[in-house]
Backbone as CSV, one residue per row, in Angstrom:
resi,resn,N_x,N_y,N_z,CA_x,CA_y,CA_z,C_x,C_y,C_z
1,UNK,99.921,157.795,47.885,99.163,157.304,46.743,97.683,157.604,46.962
2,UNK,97.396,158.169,45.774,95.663,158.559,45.881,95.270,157.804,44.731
3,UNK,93.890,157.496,44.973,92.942,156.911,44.193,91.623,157.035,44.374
4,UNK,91.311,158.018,43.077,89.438,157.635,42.903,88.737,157.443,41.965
5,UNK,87.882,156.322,42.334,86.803,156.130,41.603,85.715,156.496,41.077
6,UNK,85.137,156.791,39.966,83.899,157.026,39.504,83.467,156.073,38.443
7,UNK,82.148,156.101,38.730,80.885,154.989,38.124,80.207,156.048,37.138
8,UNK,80.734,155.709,35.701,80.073,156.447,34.939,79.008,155.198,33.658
9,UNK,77.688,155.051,34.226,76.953,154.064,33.625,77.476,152.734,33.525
10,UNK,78.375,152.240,32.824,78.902,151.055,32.224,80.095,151.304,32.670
11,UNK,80.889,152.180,32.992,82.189,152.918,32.667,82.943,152.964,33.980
12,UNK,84.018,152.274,34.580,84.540,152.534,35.937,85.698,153.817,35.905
13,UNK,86.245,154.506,36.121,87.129,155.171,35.727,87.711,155.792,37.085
14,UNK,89.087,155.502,37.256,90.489,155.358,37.922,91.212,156.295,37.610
15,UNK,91.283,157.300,38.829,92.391,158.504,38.722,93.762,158.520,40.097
16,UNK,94.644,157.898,39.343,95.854,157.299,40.491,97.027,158.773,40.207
17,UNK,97.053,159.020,41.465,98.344,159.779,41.792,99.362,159.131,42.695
18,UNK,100.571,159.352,42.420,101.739,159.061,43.574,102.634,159.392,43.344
19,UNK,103.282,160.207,44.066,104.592,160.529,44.804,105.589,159.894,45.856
20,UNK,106.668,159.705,45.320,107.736,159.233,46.020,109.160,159.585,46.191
21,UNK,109.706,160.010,47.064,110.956,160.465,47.032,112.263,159.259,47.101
22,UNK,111.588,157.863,46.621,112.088,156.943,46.698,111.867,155.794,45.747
23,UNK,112.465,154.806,45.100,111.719,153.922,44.239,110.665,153.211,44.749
24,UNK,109.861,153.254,44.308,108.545,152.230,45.054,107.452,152.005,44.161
25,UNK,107.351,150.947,44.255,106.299,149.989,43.145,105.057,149.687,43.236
26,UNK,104.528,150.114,42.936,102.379,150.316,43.057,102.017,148.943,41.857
27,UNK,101.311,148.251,42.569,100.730,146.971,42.193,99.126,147.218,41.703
28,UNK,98.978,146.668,40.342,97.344,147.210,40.638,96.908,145.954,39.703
29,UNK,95.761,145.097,40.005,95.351,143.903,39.242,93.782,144.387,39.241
30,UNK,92.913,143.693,38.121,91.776,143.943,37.854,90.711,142.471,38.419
31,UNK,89.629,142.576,38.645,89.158,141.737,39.259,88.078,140.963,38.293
32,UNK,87.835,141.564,37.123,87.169,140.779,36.066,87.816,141.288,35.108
33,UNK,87.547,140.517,33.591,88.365,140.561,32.081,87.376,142.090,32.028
34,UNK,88.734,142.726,31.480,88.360,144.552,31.322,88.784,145.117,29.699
35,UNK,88.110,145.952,29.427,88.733,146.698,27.956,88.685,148.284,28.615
36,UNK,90.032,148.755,29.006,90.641,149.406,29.283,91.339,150.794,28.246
37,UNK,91.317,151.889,29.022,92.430,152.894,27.871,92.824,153.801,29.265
38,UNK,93.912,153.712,29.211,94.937,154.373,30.031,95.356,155.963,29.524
39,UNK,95.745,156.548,29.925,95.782,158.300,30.384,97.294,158.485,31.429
40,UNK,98.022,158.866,30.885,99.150,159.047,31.542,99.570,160.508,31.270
41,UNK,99.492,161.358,32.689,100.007,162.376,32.627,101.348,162.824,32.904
42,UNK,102.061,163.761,33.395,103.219,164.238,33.475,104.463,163.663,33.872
43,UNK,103.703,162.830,34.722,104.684,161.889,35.562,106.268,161.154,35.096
44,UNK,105.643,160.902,34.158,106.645,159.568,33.377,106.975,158.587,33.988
45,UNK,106.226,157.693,34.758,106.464,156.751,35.282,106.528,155.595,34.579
46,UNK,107.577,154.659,34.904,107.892,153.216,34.608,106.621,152.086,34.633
47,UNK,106.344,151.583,33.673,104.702,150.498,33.647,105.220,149.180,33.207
48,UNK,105.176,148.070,33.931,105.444,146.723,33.606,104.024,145.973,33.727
49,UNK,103.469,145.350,33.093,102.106,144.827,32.428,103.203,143.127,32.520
50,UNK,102.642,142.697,33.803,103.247,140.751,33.875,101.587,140.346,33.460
51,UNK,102.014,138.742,32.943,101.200,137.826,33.224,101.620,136.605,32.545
52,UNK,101.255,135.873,33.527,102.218,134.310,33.335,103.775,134.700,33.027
53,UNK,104.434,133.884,32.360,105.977,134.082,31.791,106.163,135.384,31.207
54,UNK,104.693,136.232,30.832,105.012,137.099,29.680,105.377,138.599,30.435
55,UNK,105.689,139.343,29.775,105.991,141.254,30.400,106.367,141.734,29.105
56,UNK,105.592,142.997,29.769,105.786,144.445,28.593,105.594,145.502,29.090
57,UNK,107.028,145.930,28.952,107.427,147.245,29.209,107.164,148.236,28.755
58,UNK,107.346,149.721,29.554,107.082,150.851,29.161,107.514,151.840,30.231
59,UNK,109.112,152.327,29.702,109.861,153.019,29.881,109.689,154.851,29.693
60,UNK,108.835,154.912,28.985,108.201,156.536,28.960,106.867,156.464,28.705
61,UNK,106.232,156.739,29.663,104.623,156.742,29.585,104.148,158.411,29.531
62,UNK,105.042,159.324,29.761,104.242,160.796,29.651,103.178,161.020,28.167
63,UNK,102.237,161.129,28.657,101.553,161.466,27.560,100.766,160.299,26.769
64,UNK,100.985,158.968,27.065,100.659,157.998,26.775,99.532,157.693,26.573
65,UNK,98.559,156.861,25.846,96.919,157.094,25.830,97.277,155.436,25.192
66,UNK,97.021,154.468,26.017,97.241,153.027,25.886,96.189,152.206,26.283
67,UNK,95.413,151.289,25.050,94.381,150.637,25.188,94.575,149.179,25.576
68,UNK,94.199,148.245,26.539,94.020,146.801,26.577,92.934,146.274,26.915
69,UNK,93.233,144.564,27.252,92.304,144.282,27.316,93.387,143.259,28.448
70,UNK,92.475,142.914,29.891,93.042,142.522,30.923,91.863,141.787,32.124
71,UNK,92.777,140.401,32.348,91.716,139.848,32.978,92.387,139.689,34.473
72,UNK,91.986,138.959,35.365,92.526,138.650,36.753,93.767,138.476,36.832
73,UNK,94.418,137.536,35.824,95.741,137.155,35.759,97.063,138.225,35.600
74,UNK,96.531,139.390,35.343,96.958,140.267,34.800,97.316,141.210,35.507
75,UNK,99.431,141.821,36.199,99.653,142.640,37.137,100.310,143.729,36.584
76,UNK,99.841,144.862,37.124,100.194,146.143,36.388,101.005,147.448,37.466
77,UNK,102.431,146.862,37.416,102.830,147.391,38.342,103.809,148.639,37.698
78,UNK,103.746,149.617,38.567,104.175,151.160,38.067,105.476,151.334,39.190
79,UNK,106.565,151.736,38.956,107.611,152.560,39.788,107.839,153.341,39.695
80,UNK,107.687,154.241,40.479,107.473,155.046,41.143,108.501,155.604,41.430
81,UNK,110.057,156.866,41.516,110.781,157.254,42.097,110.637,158.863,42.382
82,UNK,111.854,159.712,42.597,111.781,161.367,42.950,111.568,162.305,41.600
83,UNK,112.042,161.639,40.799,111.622,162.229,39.259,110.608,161.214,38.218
84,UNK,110.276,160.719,38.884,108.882,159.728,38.451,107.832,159.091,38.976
85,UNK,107.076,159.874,38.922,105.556,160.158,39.223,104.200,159.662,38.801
86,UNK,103.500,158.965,39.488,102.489,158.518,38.488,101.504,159.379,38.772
87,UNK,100.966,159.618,37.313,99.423,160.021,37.233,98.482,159.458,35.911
88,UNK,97.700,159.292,36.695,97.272,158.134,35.257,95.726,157.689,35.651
89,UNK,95.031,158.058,34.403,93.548,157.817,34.136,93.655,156.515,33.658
90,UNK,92.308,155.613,33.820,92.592,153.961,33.511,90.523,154.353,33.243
91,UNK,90.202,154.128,32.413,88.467,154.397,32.055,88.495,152.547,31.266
92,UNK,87.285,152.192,32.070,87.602,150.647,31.955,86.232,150.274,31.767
93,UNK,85.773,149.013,31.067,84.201,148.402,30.807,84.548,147.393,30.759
94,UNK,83.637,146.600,31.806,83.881,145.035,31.688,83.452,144.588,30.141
95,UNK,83.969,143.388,29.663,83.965,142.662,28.615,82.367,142.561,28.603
96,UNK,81.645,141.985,29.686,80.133,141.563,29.283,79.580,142.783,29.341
97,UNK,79.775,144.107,29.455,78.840,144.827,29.108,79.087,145.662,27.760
98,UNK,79.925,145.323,27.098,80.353,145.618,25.864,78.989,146.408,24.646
99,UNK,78.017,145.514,24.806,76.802,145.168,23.673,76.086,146.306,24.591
100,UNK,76.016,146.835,25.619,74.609,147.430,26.670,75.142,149.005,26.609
101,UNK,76.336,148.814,26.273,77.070,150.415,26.297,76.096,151.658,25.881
102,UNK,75.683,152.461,26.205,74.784,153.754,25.695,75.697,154.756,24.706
103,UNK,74.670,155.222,23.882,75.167,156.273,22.944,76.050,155.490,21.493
104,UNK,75.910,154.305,21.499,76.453,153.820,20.792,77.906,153.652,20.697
105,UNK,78.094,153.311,21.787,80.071,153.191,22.552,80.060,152.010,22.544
106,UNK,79.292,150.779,22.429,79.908,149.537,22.319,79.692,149.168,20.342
107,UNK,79.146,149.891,19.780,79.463,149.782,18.461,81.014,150.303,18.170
108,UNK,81.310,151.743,18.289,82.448,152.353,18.319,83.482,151.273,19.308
109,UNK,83.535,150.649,20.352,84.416,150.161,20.871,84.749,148.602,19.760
110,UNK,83.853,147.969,19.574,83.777,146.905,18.434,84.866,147.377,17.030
111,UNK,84.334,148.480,16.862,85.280,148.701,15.446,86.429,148.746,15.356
112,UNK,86.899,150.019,16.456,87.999,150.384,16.939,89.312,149.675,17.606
113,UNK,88.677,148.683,18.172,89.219,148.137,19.638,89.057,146.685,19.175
114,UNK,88.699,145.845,17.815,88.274,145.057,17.898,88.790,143.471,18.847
115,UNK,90.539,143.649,18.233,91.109,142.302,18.952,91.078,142.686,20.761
116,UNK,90.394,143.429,21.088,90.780,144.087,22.050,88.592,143.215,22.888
117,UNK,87.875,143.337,22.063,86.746,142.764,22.412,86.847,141.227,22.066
118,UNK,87.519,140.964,21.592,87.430,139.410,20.983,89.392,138.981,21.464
119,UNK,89.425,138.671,22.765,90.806,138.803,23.106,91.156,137.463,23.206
120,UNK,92.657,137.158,22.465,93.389,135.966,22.687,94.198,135.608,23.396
121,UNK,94.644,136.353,24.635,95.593,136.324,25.719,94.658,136.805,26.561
122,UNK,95.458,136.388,28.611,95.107,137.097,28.947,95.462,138.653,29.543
123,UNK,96.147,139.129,28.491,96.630,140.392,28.289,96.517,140.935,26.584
124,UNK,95.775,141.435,26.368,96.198,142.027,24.779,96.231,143.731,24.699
125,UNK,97.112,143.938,24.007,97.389,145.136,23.825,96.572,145.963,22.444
126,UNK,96.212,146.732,22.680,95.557,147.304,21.401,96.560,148.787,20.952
127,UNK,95.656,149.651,20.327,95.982,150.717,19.821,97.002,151.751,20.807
128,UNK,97.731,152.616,20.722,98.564,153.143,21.478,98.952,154.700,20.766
129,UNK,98.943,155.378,21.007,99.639,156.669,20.518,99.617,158.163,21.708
130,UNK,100.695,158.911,21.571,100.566,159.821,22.335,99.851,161.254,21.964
131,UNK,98.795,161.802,23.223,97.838,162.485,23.212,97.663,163.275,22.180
132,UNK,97.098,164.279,21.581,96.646,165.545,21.061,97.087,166.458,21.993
133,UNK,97.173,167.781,22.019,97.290,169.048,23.081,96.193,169.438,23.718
134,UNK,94.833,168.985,23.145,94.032,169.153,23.298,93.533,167.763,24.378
135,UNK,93.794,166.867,24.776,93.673,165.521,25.333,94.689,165.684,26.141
136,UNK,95.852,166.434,25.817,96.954,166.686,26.816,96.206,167.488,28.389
137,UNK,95.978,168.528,27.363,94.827,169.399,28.763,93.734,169.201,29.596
138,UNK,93.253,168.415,28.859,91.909,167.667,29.549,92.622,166.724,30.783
139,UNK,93.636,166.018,30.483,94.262,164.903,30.955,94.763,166.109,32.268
140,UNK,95.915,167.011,32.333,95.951,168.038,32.945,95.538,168.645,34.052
141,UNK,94.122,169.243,33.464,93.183,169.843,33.876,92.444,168.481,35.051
142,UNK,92.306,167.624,34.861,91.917,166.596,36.206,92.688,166.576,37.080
143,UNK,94.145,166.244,37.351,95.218,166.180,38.172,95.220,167.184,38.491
144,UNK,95.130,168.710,38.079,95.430,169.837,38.852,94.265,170.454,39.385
145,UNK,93.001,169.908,39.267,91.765,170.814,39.983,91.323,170.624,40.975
146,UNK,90.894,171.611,41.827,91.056,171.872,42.901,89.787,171.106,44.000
147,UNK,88.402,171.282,43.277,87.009,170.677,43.844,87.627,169.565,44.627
148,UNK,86.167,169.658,45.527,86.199,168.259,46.689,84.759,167.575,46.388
149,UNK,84.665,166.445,47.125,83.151,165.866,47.276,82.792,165.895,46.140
150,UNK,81.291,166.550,45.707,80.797,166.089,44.968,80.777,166.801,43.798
151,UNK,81.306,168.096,43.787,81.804,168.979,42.894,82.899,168.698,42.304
152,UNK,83.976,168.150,43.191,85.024,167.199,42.006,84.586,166.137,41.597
153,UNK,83.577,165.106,41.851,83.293,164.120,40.794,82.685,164.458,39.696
154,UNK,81.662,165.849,40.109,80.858,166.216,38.403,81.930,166.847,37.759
155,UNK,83.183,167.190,38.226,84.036,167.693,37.229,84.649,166.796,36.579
156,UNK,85.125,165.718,37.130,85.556,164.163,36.613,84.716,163.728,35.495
157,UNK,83.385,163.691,35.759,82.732,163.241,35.395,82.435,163.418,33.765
158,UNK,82.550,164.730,33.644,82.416,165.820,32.372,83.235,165.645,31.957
159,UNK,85.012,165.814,32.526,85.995,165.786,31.617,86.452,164.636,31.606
160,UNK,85.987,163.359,31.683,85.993,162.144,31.473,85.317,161.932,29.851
161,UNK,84.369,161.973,29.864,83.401,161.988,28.826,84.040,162.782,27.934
162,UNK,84.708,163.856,27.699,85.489,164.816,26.962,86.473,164.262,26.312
163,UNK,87.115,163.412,27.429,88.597,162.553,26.741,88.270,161.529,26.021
164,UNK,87.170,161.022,26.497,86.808,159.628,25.175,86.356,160.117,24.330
165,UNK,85.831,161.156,24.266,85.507,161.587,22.778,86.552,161.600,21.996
166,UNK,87.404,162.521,22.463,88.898,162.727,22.128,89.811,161.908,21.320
167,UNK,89.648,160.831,22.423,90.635,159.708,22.367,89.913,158.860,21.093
168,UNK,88.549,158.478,20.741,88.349,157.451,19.733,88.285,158.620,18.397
169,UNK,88.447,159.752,18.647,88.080,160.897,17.047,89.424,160.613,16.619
170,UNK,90.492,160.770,17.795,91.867,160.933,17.527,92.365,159.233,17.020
171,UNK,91.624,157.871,17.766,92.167,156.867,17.317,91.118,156.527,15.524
172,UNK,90.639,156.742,15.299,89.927,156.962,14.076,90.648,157.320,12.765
173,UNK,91.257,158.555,13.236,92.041,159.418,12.484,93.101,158.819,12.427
174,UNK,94.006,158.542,13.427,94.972,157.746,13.130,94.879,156.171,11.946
175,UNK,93.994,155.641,12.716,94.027,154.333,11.998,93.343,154.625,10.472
176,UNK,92.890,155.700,10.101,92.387,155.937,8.679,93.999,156.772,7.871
177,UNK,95.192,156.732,8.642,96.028,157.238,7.946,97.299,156.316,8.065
178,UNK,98.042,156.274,7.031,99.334,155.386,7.418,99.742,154.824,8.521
179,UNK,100.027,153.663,8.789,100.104,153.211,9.999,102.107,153.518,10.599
180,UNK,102.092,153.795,11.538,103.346,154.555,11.998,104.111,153.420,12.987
181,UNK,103.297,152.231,13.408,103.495,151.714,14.764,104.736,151.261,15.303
182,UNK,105.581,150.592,13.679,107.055,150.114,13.478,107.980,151.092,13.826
183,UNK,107.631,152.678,13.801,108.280,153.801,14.245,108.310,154.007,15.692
184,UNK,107.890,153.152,16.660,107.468,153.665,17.436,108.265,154.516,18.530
185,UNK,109.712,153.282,18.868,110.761,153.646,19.313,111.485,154.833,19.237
186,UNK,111.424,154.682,17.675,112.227,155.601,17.091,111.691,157.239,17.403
187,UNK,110.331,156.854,17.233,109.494,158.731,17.765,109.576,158.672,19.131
188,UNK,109.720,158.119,20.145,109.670,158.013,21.605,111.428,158.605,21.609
189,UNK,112.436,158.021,20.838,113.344,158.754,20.738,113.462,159.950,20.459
190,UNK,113.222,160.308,20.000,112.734,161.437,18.860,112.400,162.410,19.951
191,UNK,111.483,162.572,20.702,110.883,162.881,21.549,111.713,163.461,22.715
192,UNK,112.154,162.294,23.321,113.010,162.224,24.440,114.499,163.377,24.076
193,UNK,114.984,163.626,22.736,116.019,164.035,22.287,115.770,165.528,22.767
194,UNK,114.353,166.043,22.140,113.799,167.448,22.546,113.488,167.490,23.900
195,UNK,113.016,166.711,24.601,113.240,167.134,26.035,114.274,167.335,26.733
196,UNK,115.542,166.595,26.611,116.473,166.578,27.020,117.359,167.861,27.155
197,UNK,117.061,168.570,25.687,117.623,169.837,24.890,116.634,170.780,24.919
198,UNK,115.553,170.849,25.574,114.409,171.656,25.652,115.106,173.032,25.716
199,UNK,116.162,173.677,25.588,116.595,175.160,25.502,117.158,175.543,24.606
200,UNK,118.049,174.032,24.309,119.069,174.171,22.592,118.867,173.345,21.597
201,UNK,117.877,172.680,21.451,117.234,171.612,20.633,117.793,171.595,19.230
202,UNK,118.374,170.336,19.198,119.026,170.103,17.364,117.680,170.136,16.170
203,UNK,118.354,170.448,15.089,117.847,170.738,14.269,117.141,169.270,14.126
204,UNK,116.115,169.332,12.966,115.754,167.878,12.610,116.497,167.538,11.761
205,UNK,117.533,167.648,10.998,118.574,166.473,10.238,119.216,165.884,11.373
206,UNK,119.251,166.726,12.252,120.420,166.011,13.202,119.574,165.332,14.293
207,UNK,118.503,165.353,14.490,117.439,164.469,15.387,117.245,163.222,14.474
208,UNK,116.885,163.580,12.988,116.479,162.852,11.795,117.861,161.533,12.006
209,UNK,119.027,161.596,12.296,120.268,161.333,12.189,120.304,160.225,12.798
210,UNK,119.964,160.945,14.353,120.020,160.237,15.580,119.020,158.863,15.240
211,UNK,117.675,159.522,15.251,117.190,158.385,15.412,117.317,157.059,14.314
212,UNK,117.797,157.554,12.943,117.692,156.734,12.137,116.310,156.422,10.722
213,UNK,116.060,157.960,10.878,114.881,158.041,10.206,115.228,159.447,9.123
214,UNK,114.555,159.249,7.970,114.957,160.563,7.215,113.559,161.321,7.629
215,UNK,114.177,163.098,7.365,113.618,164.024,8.181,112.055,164.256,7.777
216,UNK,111.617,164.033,6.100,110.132,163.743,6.017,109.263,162.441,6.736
217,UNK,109.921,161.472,6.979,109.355,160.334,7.180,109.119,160.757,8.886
218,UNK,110.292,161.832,9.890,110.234,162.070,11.008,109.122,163.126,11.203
219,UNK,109.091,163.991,10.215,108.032,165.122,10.445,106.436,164.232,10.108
220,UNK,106.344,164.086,9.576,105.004,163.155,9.271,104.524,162.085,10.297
221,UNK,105.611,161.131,10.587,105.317,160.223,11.703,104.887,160.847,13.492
222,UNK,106.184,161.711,13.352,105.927,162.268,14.841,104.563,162.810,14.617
223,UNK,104.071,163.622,13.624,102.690,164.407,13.703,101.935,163.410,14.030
224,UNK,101.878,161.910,13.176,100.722,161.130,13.644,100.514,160.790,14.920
225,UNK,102.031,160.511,15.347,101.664,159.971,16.920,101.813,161.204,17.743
226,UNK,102.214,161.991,17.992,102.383,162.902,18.996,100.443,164.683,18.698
227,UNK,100.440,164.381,17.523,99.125,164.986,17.118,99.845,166.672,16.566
228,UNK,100.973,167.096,16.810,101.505,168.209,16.241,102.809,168.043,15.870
229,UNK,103.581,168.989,14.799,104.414,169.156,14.738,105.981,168.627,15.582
230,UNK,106.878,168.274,15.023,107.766,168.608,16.623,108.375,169.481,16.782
231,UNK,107.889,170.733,16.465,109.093,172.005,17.231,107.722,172.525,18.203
232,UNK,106.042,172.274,17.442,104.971,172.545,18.179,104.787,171.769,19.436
233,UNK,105.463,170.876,19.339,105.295,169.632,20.440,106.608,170.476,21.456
234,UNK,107.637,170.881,20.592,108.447,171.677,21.568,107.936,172.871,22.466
235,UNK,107.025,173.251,21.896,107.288,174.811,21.820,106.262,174.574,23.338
236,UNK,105.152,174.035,23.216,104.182,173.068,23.967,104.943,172.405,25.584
237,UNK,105.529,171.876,25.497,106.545,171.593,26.575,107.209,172.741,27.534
238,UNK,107.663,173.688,26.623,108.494,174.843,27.056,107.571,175.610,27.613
239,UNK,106.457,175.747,26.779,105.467,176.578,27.799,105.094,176.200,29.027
240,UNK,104.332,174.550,29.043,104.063,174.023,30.028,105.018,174.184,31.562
241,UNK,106.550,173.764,30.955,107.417,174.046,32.326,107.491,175.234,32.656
242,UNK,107.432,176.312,31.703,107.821,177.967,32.086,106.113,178.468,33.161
243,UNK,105.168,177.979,32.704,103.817,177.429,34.198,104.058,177.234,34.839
244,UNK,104.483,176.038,35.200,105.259,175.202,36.554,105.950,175.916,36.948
245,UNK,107.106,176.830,36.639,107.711,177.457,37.234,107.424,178.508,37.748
246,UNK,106.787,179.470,37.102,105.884,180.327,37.238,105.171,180.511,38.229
247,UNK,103.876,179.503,38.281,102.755,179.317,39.487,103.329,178.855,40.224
248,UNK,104.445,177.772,40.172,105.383,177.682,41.759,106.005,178.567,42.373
249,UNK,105.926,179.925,41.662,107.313,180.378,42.424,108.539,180.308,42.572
250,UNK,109.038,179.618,41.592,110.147,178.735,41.682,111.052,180.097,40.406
251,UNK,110.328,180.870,39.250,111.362,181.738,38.767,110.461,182.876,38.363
252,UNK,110.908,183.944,38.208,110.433,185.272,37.686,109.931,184.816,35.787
253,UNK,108.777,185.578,34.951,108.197,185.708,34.094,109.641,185.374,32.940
254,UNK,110.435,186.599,33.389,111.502,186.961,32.606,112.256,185.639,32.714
255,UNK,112.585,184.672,33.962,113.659,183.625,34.279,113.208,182.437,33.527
256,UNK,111.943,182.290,33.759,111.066,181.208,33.495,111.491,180.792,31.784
257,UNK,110.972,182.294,31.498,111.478,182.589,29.731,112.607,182.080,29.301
258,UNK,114.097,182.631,30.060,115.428,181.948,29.556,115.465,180.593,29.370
259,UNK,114.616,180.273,30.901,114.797,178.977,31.157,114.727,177.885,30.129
260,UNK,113.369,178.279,29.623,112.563,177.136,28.801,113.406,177.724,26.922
261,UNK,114.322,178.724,26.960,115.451,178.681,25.837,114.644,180.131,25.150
262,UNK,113.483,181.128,25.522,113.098,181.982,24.787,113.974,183.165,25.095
263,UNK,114.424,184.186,24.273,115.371,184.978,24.125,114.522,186.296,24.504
264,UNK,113.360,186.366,23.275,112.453,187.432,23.636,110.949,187.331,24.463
265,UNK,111.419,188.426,25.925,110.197,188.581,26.158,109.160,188.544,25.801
266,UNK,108.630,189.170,25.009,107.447,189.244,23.943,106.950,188.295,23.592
267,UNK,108.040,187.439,22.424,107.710,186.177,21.849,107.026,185.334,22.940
268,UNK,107.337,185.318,23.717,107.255,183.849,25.069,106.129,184.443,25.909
269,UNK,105.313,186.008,26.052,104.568,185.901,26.515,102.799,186.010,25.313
270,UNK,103.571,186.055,24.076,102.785,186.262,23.543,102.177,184.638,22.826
271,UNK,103.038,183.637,22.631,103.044,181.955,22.842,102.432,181.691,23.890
272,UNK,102.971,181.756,25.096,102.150,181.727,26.440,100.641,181.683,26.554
273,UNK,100.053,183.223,26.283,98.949,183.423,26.110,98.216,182.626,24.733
274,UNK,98.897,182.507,23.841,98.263,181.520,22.917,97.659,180.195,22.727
275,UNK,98.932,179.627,23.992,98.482,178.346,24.932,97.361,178.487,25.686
276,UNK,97.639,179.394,26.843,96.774,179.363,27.704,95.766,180.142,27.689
277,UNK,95.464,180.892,26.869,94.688,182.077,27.235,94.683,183.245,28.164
278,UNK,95.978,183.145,28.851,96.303,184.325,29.473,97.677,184.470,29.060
279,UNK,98.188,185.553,29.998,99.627,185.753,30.463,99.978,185.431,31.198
280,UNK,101.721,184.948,30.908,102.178,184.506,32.254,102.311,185.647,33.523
281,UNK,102.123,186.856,33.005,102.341,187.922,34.205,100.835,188.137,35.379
282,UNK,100.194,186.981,34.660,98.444,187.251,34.855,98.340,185.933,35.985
283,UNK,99.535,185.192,36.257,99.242,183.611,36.935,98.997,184.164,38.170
284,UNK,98.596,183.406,39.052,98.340,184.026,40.151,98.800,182.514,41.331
C-alpha cells in the first residue's frame, strides 16, 4: 500500500495504491469534518463508508468520481483482493476553510455541493457519477507516471487542478440536465454487462432487456452518467485493455486486437491512435 500526500493551498489531496494477492481491508478515517470527492481508478475495488449503525456500499467503484462530506466518526474501509485493486484520488477541504478557498472554489463548492457544506449526518453523501474520458485520463495518467521527488509532486500537482476543473464543469452539466440518479443500478448494470462481453457485446435491446430499461431511456441515461455513448464507452475499454496488453508484453498488436473482439487490423489501429495519439505498433 502506497500513499501520498499533497498540500495544495486549502486542498489536501490523497493518492492510495494497493495491491493484494489476497483479500485485505485498508482502513482509512479522517481526522477533522471534510468535503471530499473521490477518484477511483482501474482497480474496482470494494468501498464500505461505516458510521455508527449506518453503511454504504459500493460494489463497483471503477471510474467512480464520489463526493462527501465526513467527519472523525466516519470509517472508510476498501477490500482489497487479486482482481481488485485500489487506486483512488480523495482531494479533500476541511469544512472551516470552505469561505477562504481561492479562485472562487468555495463559491462553486457552496452551489454545487451544497448539503454537502451544510451537513446533517456524520456522513453525507453528495453528487456521484462516473468520469468523462477525458477525467478518465487525467485520473490514469497519475497512477501510471513515472517522476520521483519533486518532479512527481509538480506533476500531481497540475493534474490535480485539471481534474477539479473537470469534475465541477462535468457536475454542472449534469445537474443542469435530467436527473438520472434512480437509474443508477440499473447503468452500473448496464455497464458491467459490456465488460463482461467486452469481445461479443449484446446489442442494446437485449442489454435494454436485461436491465429493465427501454433502449432510449438507456442510451440517454448511460451518456449522462458514464459522459459517452455506450458502444463509445465500449470501444474506450477495449482500447484501454488492448494497451495493457500491449505495453505489458503480455500479446502481439495483431493478438491484443482479437482479444479486445476487433476483426480488422486497420480498424483497431486506426481507433487506437484516435485514443491515444499514437499507434499501438509505436508503444514502446
Amino acid at each position: 500500500m502506497t500513499r501520498d500526500f499533497i498540500q495544495m493551498n486549502d486542498f489536501i489531496v490523497l493518492v492510495e495504491v494497493g495491491k493484494s494477492t489476497s483479500v485485505e481491508i485498508d482502513i482509512c478515517k479522517f481526522e477533522e469534518p471534510l468535503i471530499a470527492v473521490a477518484f477511483y481508478g482501474s482497480g474496482n475495488v470494494e468501498l464500505s463508508v461505516k458510521y455508527g449503525a449506518k453503511q454504504e456500499k459500493f460494489n463497483n467503484t471503477k471510474g467512480l468520481a464520489l463526493s462527501f462530506y465526513s467527519d472523525d466518526q466516519v470509517t472508510f474501509e476498501h477490500k482489497l483482493s487479486a482482481n481488485k485493486n485500489l487506486e483512488c484520488i480523495v482531494i479533500a477541504t476541511a469544512l472551516k476553510n470552505i469561505n477562504n478557498l481561492p479562485y472562487e472554489e468555495g463559491e462553486i463548492f457552496s452551489d454545487l455541493l451544497n448539503k454537502l457544506v451544510n451537513p446533517a449526518d456524520h456522513y453525507v453523501e453528495g453528487p456521484r457519477f462516473f468520469m468523462t474520458p477525458e477525467m478518465q485520463q487525467i485520473v490514469d495518467s497519475i497512477f501510471k507516471n513515472t517522476y520521483t521527488g519533486k518532479t512527481k509532486m509538480m506533476f500531481f500537482r497540475s493534474q490535480i487542478r485539471v481534474l477539479l476543473s473537470h469534475y465541477f464543469g462535468q457536475l454542472a452539466e449534469i445537474q443542469n440536465r435530467a436527473k438520472t440518479s434512480n437509474n443508477y443500478d440499473k447503468l452500473t448494470q448496464a455497464r458491467d454487462i459490456l465488460l463482461e462481453n467486452i469481445e461479443n457485446p449484446p446489442s442494446l435491446i437485449e442489454i435494454a432487456k436485461q436491465i429493465g430499461l427501454n433502449t432510449t431511456r438507456l442510451k440517454r441515461d448511460f451518456k449522462d452518467f458514464f459522459g459517452v455513448p455506450v458502444f463509445k464507452y465500449l470501444q474506450n475499454e477495449r482500447l484501454s485493455n488492448a494497451h495493457e496488453l500491449i505495453s505489458k508484453k503480455q500479446a502481439t498488436v495483431q493478438e491484443a486486437a482479437w482479444q479486445v473482439g476487433y476483426d480488422s487490423l486497420s480498424s483497431f489501429s486506426n481507433a487506437f491512435a484516435e485514443k491515444f495519439g499514437y499507434r499501438p505498433s509505436e508503444i514502446k
